[in-house]
N, C-alpha and C positions, 0 to 999 in steps of 0.2 A: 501504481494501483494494480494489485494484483490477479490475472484473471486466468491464474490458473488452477484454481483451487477445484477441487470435483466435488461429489455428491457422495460422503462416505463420512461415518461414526467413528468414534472410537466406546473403546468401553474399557480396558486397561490396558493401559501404557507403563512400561519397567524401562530401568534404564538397562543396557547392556552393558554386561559387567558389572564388576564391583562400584559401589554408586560415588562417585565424586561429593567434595562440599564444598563449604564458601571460602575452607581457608586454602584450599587445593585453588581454586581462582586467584587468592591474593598472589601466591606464589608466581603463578602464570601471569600474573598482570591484570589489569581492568578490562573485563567484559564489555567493548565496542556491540555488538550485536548478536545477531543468531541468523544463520543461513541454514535452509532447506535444501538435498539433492533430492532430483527425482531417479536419478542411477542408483543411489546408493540408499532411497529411502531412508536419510537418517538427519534430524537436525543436531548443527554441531554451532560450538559457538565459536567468537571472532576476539581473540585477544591481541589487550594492547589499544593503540589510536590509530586513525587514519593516516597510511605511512608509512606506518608500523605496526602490522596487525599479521598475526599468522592462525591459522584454522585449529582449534582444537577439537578433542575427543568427541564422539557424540555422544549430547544426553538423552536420545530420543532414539531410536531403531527401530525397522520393520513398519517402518509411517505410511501411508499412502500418499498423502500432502498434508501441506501445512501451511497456515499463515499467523505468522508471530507480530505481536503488537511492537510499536516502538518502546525500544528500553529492553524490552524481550522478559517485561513479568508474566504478559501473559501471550498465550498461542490457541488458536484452533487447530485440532491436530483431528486426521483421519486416519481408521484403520478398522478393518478387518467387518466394513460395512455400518461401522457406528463414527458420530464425530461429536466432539467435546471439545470443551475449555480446557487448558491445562495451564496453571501457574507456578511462579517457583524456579523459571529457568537458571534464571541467574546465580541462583543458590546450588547449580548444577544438581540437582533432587528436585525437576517436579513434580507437584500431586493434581489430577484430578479433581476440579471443581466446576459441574457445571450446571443448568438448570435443567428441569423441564421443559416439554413447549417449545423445542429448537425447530425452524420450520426444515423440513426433507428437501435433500437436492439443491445445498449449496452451493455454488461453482462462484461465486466472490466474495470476497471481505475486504472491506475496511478496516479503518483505526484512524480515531481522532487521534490529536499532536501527541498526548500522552501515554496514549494507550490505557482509557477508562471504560471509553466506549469501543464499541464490534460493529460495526454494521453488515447483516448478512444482506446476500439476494440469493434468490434461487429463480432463475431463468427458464425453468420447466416451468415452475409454480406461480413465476412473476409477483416474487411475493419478497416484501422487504422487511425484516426484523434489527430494532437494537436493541445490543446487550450492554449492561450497565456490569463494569467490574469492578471489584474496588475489594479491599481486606476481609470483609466479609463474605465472599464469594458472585457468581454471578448472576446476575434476574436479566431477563429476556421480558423485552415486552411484548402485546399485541401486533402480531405480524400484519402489516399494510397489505392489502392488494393492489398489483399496479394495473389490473388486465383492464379497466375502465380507460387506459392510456394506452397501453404496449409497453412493448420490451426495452428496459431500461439502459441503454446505451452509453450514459454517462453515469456516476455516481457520487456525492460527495457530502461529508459529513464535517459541521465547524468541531472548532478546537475544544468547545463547551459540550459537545451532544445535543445538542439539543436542535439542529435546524439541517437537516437535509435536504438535498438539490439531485433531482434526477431529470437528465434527458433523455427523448423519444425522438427520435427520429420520425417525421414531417409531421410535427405537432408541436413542441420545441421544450424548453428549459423551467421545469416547474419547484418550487420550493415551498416547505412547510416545516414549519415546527412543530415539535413534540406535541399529542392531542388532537393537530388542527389538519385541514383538508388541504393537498396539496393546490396551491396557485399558478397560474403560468406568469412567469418570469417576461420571458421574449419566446417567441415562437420563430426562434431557427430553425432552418431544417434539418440541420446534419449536428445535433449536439455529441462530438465525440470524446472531450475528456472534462474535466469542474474539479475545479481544487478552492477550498476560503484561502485568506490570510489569517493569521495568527490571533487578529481581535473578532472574526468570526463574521466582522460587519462588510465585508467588501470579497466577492466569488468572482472566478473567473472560470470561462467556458471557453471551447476548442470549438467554434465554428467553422466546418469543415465545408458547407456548401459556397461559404464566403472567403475561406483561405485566410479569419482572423482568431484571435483571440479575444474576446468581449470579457467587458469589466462591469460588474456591477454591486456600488455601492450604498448598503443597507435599503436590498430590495429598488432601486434606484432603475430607470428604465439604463438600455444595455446606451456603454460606451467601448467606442473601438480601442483597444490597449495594441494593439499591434498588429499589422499584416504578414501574414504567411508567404504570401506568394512570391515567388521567387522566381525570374529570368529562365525557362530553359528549365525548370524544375519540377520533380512529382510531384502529387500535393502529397502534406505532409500524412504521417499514420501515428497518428499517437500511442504511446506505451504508458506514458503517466505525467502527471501534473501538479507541480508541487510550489510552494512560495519556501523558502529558506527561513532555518527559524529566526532570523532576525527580523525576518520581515523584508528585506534589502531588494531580494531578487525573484523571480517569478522562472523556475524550470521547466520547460517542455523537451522531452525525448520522443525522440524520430527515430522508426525503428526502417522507415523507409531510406531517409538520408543517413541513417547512421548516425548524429550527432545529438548532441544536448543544447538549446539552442536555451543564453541565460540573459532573462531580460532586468533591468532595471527597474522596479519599480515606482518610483518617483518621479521619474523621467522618460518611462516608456521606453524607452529607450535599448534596441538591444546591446548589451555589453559585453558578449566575447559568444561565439559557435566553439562548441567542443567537439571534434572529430573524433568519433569512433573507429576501428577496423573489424569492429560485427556490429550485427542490428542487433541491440537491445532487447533481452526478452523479458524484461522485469524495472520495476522502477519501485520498490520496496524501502519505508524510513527503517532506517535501522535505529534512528533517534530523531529526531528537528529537525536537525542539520546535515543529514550524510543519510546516502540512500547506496541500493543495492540494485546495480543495473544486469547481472546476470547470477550464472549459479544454476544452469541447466544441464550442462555437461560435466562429467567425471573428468578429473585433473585438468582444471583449466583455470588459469588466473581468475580471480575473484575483482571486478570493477566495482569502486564505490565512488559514489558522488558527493565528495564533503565540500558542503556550501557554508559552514561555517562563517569564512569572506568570500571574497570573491571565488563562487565553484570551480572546480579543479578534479579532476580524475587520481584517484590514490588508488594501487593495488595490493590484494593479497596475495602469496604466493599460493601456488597452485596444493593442493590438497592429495598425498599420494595415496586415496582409498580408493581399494577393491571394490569395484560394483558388487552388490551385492543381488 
């Protein structure tokens, strides 16, 4: 989940350089993803699979940030004090398509599993918007105010768009569908990360006052999915929260312990800790199944989390550009 997104527009975005196409991709291999620098301000995309994946050219320069949907059709890209939609990555030429009405002072976004929907917040504004994308370009709905609550601590949006989940810390875990007022779910105190599964009917939240993971099935009161707490250990800090697209497994990244800790879900059950050698500053789908655990520093291997089957750590090699 991404949270480092800032408060800035775009208004045109050019690619640098001579512009790339879709057969200049074939060539290069299949388009796995798109990663974001903040050294280099440029998004570039990730060719090839997990394993097998090396950084290409960028199609985006001079960004401020950026958060790209899974699949990488579409991106919210900042610059130069304006922020828009952009679509088209993958065709390495994209264009500008965005609405009216974007609320100011963005600093998160979401993406359902596809990348159809956007979910914005603005943490100044306390104020939550989705945007509906699709062929036609994008419509932005009536922005929510959360200030009736407070500041939205957790975020998560199902696979459909249609049902969002925010927590408030000492008030706890509220959920509402498109039109309707949000509900209180459980009233935890420390809600700090919420991810659906796949069918949209069953959320899970990071309860951080209690050291669990709470499971809750079609609005269903909270059940414990797992304990945190560990022997002699910190409590944990969450970076992101995600169920694999098969549905198998349930990831949580710890930026404190440094690992990816991958539960089972069938069985509750945890089924393997993945050790990191840094804390994690990102936990970004690049698709369903494979996520983006960093990509904040200049020339530095690229970690990605393909949960395909059982999750596992694939790297890209390091990217040799110039800060710009």
């Amino acid at each position: 989940m991404p949270r480092w997104f800032i408060s800035v527009s775009i208004a045109v975005l050019s690619l640098p350089g001579r512009p790339a196409n879709a057969q200049s991709a074939s060539v290069r291999g299949p388009i796995s993803g798109f990663v974001y620098s903040r050294v280099s301000r440029t998004v570039r995309p990730l060719f090839g699979i997990p394993g097998a994946t090396h950084i290409g050219s960028p199609v985006l320069a001079e960004v401020d940030s950026a958060s790209i949907a899974p699949g990488g059709e579409w991106a919210l890209i900042a610059k130069g004090g304006h922020f828009s939609f952009m679509r088209g990555l993958p065709d390495l030429a994209p264009v500008e398509s965005s609405p009216g009405g974007l609320i100011d002072a963005v600093d998160r976004v979401l993406w359902n599993r596809d990348g159809s929907y956007a979910l914005l917040y603005s943490s100044s504004g306390n104020r939550l918007q989705r945007v509906r994308l699709s062929d036609t370009g994008a419509i932005a709905d009536r922005p929510v105010d959360l200030s009736p609550w407070g500041q939205a601590t957790a975020l998560a949006i199902d696979p459909a768009g249609q049902q969002i989940a925010f927590g408030v810390a000492g008030l706890g875990l509220y959920l509402f569908g498109v039109g309707q007022s949000p509900a209180l779910l459980s009233s935890m105190a420390s809600p700090a990360a919420a991810a659906f599964d796949g069918t949209g009917q069953r959320l899970y939240a990071v309860d951080l006052d209690r050291q669990r993971i709470a499971e809750f099935d079609s609005g269903s009161s909270a059940l414990e999915f797992a304990s945190l707490a560990q022997p002699d250990a910190p409590a944990v800090t969450p970076v992101g929260l995600a169920v694999s697209g098969d549905g198998r497994y349930l990831m949580l990244t710890d930026s404190t312990a440094q690992a990816v800790r991958v539960y089972e879900t069938a069985s509750r059950g945890l089924a393997t800790t993945i050790p990191l050698d840094f804390a994690p500053s990102r936990f970004e789908a690049l698709s369903p199944s494979t996520f983006l655990l960093n990509g904040d520093n200049s020339n530095e291997w690229l970690l990605v989390l393909d949960a395909r089957q059982l999750p596992s750590i694939s790297f890209v090699p390091a990217n040799r550009e110039d800060a710009q």
